[in-house]
N, C-alpha and C positions, 0 to 999 in steps of 0.2 A: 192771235198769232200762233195759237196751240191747234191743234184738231176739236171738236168737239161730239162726234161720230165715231165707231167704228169701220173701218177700213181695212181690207186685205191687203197687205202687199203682195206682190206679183209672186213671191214664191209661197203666200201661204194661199194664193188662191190656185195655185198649180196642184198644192197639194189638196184640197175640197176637192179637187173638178177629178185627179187621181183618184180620191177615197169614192166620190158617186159613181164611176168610171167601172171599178171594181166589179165582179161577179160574187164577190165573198164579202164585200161590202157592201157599195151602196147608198144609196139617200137614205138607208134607214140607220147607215152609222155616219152620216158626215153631218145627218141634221143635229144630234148631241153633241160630236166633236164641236162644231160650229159655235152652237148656244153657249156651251164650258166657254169656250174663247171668249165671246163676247159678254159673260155674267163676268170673266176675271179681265175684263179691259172697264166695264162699268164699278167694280168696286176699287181699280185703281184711280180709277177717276175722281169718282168720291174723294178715296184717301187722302188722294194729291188735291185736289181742289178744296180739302178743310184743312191742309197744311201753308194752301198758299193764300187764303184766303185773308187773312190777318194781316200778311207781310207782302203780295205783290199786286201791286196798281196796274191792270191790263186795257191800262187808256193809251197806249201807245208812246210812252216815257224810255222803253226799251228800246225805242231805235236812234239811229242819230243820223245824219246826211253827212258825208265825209266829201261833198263835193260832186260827185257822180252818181250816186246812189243811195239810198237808204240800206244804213247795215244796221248791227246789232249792236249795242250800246257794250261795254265791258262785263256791265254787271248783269244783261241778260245775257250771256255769251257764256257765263258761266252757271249760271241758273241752266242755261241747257247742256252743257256739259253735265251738270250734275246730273241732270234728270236722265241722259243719258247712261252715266256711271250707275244710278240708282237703279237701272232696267236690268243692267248687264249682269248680277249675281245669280247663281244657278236656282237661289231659294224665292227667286221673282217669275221664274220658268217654269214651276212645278205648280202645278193645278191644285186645288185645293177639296181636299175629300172630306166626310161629313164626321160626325164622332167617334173615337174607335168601337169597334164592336165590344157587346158584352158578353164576357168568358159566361158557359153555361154549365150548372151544375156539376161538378163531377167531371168537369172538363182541366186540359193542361195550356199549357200556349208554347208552339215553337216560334224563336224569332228568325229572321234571315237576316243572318250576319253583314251581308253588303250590303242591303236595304240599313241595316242599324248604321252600320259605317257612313256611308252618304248621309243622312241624317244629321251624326256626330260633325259633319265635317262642315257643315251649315253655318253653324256658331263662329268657324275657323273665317269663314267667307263674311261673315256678319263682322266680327272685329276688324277684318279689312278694310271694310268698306268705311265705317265709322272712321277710321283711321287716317282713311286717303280721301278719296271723295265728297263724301260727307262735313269733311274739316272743310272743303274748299267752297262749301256751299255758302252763301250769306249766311249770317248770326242767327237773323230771323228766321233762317227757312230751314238750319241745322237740326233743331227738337224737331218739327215736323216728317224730316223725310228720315230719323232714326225711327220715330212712330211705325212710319210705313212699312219700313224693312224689317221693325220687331213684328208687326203686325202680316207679314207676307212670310217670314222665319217660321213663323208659329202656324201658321195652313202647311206649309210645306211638308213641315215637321211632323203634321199632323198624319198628312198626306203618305208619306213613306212609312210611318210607324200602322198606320193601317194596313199597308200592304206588306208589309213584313211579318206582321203578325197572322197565323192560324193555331188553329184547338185543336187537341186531339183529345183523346183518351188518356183517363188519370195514367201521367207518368212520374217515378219516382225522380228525386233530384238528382241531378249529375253533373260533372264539369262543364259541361256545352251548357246545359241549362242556367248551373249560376254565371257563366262567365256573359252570357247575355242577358240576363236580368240585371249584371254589374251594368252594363253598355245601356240597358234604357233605363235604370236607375241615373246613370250619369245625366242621360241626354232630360230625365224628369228635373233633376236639379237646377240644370241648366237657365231651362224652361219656366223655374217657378223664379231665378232670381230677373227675368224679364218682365214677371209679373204675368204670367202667361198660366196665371192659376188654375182657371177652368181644365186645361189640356192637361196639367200637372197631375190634377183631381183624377180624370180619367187615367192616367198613366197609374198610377194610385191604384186604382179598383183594379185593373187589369194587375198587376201583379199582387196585389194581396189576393185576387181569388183562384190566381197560379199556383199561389205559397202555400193559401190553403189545401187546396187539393191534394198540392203534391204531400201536406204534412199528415192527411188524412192517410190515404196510400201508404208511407212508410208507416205510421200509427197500426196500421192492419194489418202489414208484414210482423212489427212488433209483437203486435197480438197472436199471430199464427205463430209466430216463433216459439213465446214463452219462454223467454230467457227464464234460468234460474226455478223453472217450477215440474214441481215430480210428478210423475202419473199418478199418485191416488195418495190427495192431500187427508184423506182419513187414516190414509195406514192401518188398514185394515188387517193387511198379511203380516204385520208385523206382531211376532212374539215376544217382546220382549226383549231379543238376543241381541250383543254389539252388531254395528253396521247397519243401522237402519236405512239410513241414505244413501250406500252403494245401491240398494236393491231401488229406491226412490228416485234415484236417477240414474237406473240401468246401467252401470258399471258397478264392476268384479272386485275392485281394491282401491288404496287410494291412489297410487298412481292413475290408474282410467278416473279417478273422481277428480284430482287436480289436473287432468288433458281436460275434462269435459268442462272445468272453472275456467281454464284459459281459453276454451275456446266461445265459452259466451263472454267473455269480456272480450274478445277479437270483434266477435259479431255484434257487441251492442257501442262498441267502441267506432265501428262503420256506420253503422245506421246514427249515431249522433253526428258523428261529420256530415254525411248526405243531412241531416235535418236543418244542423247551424246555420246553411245559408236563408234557407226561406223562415225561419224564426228570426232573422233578423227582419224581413221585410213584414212579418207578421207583428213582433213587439213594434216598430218604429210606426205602424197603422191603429194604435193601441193609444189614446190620449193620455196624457200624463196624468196620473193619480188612478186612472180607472183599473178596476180589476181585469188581468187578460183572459183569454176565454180559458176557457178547462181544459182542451187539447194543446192550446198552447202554452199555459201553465203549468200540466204533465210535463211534456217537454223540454219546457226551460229547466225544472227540477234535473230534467235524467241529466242535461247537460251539466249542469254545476258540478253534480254526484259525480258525473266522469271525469270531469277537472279534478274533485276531492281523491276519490280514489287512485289517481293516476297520480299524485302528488302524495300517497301514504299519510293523509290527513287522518289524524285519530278519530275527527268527526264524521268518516265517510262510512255511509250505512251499506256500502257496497262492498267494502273490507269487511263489516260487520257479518253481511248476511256469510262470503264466503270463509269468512274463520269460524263461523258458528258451522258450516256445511261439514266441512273436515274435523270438528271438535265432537259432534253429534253422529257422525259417520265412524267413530271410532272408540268415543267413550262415554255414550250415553247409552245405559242399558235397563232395564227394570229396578233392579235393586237404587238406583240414583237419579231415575228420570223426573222422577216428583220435585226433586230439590234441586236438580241444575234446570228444570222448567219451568218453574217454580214465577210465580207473578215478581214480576218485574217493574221498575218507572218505566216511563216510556218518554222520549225526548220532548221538547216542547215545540219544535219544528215542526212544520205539516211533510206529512210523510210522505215523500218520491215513490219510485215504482219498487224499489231496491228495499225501503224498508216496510213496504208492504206484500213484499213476496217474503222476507223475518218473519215478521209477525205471525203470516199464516202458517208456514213451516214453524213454526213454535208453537204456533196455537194446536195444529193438527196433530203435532208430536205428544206434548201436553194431553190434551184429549184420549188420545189411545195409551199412553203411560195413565192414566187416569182408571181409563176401563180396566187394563193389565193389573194396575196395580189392586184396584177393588175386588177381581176375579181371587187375585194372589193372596188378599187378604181374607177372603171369604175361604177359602183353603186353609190357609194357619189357623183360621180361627177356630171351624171347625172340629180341623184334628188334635187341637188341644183342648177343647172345651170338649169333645168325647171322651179324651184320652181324664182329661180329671172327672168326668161324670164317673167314669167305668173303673179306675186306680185310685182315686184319692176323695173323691168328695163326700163315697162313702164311707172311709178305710181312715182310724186314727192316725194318726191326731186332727184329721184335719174333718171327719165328722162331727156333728151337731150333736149327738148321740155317745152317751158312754160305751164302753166294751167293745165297741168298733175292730173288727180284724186291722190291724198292723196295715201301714201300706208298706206293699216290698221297695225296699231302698233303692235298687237300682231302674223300677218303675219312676218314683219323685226323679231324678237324676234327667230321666229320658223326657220326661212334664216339664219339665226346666226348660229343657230347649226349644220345646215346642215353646212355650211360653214366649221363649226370647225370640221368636221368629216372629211372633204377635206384637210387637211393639216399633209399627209403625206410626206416623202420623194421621196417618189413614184411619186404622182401626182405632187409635186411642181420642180420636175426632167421634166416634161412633156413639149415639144417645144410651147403644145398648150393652156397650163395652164401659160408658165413663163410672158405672155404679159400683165396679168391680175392680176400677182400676188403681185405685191408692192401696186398698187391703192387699191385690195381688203384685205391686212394688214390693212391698212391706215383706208378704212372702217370702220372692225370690231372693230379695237382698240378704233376709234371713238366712235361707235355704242355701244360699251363695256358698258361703264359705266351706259347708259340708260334703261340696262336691267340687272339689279343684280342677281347672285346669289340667295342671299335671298329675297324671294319675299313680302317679308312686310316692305323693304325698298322701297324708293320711288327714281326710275332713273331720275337722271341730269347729267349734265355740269357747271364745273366752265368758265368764259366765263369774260376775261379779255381786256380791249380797250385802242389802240393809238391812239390817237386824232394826224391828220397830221401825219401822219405816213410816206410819203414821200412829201417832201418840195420840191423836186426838179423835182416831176412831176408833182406838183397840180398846175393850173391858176384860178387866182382870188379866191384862197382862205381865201386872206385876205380883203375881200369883206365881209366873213361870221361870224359875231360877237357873236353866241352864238351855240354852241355844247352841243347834251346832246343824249345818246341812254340810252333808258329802255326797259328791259325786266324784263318783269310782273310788278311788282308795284316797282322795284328798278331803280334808274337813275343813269347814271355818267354823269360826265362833266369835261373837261380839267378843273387842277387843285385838284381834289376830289384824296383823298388817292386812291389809289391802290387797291381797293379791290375788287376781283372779285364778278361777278353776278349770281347766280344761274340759271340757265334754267332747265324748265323741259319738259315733248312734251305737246302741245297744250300753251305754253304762248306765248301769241303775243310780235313781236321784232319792235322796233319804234326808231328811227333815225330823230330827227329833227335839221335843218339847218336853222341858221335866218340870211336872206343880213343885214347891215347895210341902216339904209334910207338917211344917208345926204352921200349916194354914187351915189343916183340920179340912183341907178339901182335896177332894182325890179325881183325877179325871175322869169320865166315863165313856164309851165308844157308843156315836151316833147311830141309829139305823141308817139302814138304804146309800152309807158312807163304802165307798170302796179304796183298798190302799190305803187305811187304818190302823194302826192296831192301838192299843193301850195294855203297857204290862206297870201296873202299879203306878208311881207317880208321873209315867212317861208316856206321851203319846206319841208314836211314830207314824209317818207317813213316808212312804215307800212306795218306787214307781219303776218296774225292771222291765217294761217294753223293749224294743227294740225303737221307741223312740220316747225313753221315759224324761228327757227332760222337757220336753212338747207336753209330754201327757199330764207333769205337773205343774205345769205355769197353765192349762189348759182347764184342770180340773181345779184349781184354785184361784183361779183371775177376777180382779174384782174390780167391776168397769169403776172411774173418776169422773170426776166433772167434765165435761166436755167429752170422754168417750177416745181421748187419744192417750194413749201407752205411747207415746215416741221416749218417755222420758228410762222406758222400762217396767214390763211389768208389775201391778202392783198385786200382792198375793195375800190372800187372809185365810188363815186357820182357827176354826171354830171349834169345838170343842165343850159338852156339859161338864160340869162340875157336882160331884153333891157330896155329900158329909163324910169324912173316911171313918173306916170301923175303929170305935173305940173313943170317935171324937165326942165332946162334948152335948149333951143333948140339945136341941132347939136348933141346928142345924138348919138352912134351907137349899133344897136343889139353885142351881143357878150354871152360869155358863162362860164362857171364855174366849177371847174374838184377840186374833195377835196379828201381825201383820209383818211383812217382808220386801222385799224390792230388790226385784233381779235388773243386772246389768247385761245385758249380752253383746259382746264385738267378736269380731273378724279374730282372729289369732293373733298374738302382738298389736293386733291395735286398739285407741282408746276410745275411738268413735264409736259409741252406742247403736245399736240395731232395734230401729220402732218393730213392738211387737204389734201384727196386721188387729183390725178392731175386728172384724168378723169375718168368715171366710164363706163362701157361697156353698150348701150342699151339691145345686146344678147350677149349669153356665148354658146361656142359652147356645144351639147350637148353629143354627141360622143367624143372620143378621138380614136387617133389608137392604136391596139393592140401592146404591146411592147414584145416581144420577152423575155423570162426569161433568166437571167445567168447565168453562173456557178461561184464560188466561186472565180475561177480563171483570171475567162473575166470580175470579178465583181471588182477585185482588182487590176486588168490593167487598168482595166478604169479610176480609182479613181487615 
């Protein structure tokens, strides 16, 4: 009772015999128009014929005799109602076209908006039908001819989203573009909850290899752009001076440096909104647990960072990089670069694009404060290791050699400050500085106080004395009955309070020692001894340099165990002895060892001054070039 052929009706055969009729058509376009028609009448057939196949008996049960005629029974009356209802939806009308195309490398996809719309509007025409129709269908034959209409929805669908679709040329994202990747993302969804998974899958590839392109493309603008990074990450032309990064990022002050901060956070603040749309299509293509690709894990990062830092998060490396730009563009200069660049933690995060454009700008900053600083060092070092060759290493007190010429005072004075220019990190890190470095502490701290600050103060030393100071190395010191050292017009003598002596440069220092006489022994003066004398039971030592009290802790110092005076010089006077005139006969020569212990402090204070253990005649004046580090090799090291 149904057709079982294909058949034209009169107005689709008006239109073949029109199409062959044609000059611009033709038999060579009515013979495929024709075959489409009749490929999409045999797979309705199919469809319909494995739906009724279960549920209707076409033994002739569908008609009835009502007396005059054979009609149609109620319940095939509505069987064809249906079938008719079922033909009638626009998504039963539209041909069916083959897979969508595959986007090609480096390609974009525009869609056409009213091609997406018709489409969209399919679904709208599909719940109708199920609704009206469809309900009125038998029970049996309802699953079936939903099948069909899912199954003729999804060619249609197919069909217009193919022709809506063309590639061009990588294009970057825009509103046109995500507002139609929203519209065939919808109509994908739609499609997958029919179960219409194959075409979903294709809908899939076509917009993840849109997303990516287009994520490629902005990625490469990014890259041209170089948000945030200076013309010459070595810093080459830089000396040293404040402002290193006006000139690094081609402005004059800070004002032009926070226009040029605001304006890449404008611009990287655009280009993450243009990327947010196709990284979502990008992650949502990405299975759960798998790691995403490298460009779109970039990505996702700079996004977060933009959320962080637009939100004033303390965590955001993008607030980081530009408070470090303005704090390094204003007060980071030679003299403090090593210690505000100085190795650093470093977050446990994987690091975005933001703190790896830090990093580098610290690294490269670091680097050339590195070289600066080694150049600067090699300078101080120099002109202070000349300056003591040539003023003081040969020149008392601070030669190796007795009788040595005086060094001139205000020469030590101007060696001081070279000195203190020398006391970097840098240099006192150096293999060829560290041999010389504790003795020349010792020095200066010494040397400190006899050159103030202010110069209308008058430089000393307080300068305090143990009488016997070691008992258990001195002989025949108790031979010597009267002790007393003065310097300048002050004495002490075992016994006398405590109270330190002032020295200033140029007072003579004077040490007298007197034998007792009913010892029958009289002192005698040594050869080759200078700043001696001996007048009868008295031996005096005397030292009126212009730096006599140097010259007598100097010509008297008697190294200890271990070779460290911090506690205060320790000082021995030696001295023969032999028989005084008149003494008893049998007499023998012999000699005399006594000992003292100087204190030396600042003026008024009690803290003790280490006297240096030996002081260098020369100081190399070269050092080797050291090699600068990186931030990295700088904080392994440590």
């Amino acid at each position: 009772m149904h057709a079982t052929g294909f058949t034209l009706d009169p107005v689709q055969g008006a239109l073949f015999a029109s199409v062959r009729k044609e000059r611009l058509l033709g038999p060579d376009a009515a013979g495929p128009l024709k075959a489409m028609a009749q490929s999409g009448w045999a797979g309705f057939q199919s469809d319909w014929a494995a739906a009724l196949a279960a549920a209707v008996d076409d033994s002739g049960r569908g008609l009835a005799w009502d007396g005059n005629a054979w009609v149609f029974t109620v319940e095939r009356q509505k069987l064809a109602d249906g079938v008719d209802a079922l033909l009638a939806p626009a998504f039963m009308t539209i041909g069916s076209a083959p897979e969508l195309a595959t986007v090609p490398d480096n390609m974009t996809v525009r869609w056409d908006k009213t091609l997406l719309d018709r489409a969209a509007a399919l679904f709208e025409q599909r719940k109708a039908f199920l609704a009206g129709p469809a309900a009125a269908l038998p029970a049996t034959l309802q699953a079936g001819a939903g099948a069909v209409a899912d199954a003729q929805l999804t060619a249609a669908v197919r069909t217009l989203l193919a022709q809506a679709m063309t590639t061009s040329g990588a294009e970057l994202p825009g509103p046109a573009a995500d507002a139609a990747r929203a519209s065939v993302a919808a109509i994908r969804d739609q499609l997958r909850d029919l179960g219409a998974t194959v075409l979903a899958g294709q809908i899939d590839a076509v917009l993840v290899a849109d997303a990516g392109t287009r994520l490629r493309r902005i990625d490469a603008l990014f890259d041209a752009y170089q948000p945030y990074q200076v013309r010459d990450l070595q810093f080459s032309q830089w000396d040293g001076q404040k402002g290193v990064l006006f000139d690094a990022f081609g402005v004059a002050d800070l004002a032009g440096l926070n226009l040029y901060l605001e304006q890449q956070r404008e611009n990287v603040d655009a280009m993450d909104a243009q990327a947010s749309g196709v990284l979502g299509v990008l992650a949502s293509a990405t299975p759960a647990g798998a790691v995403p690709a490298p460009l779109v894990a970039t990505w996702q990062a700079i996004h977060k960072e933009v959320l962080r830092s637009n939100l004033k998060s303390p965590l955001s490396s993008r607030l980081a990089l530009e408070n470090f730009v303005r704090a390094a563009s204003t007060d980071i200069a030679l003299p403090n670069c090593v210690d505000k660049l100085g190795p650093r933690p470093q977050g446990k995060a994987a690091p975005d694009v933001f703190a790896v454009r830090l990093r580098a700008l610290q690294d490269g900053l670091y680097q050339r404060c590195r070289i600066l600083a080694d150049a600067f060092d090699q300078r101080q070092w120099q002109d202070f290791a000349t300056a003591w060759n040539h003023d003081l290493g040969a020149r008392a007190p601070f030669a190796a050699q007795s009788g040595a010429v005086p060094a001139d005072h205000a020469a030590v004075g101007a060696i001081l400050k070279l000195y203190d220019g020398t006391q970097t990190p840098g240099l006192l890190a150096r293999a060829a500085v560290r041999p010389f470095d504790t003795d020349l502490r010792r020095l200066r701290a010494l040397l400190g106080p006899l050159f103030p600050d202010d110069e209308s103060e008058v430089g000393a030393l307080d300068v305090a004395v143990d009488f016997r100071a070691n008992s258990q190395g001195e002989h025949n010191a108790a031979q010597i009955i009267a002790w007393s050292l003065t310097i300048g017009t002050e004495t002490r003598r075992p016994g006398d309070k405590p109270v330190p002596m002032r020295w200033e440069p140029r007072m003579p220092v004077k040490l007298e020692l007197r034998v007792a006489k009913n010892g029958g022994m009289v002192p005698q003066l040594q050869k080759g001894v200078s700043g001696v004398y001996v007048n009868g039971p008295t031996v005096t030592y005397l030292f009126d340099d212009p730096w006599a009290l140097f010259t007598f802790i100097k010509a008297n110092r008697r190294l200890e165990a271990g070779g460290d005076d911090a506690r205060g010089p320790l000082l021995g006077f030696a001295f023969g002895l032999v028989p005084a005139p008149g003494a008893a006969p049998g007499g023998q020569d012999d000699d005399a060892l006594a000992f003292l212990r100087l204190h030396l402090s600042s003026p008024g204070k009690l803290t003790p001054l280490a006297w240096p253990a030996a002081l260098p005649a020369v100081l190399p004046t070269v050092l080797s070039t050291r090699l600068p580090l990186s931030l990295d090799t700088a904080k392994n090291a440590l």
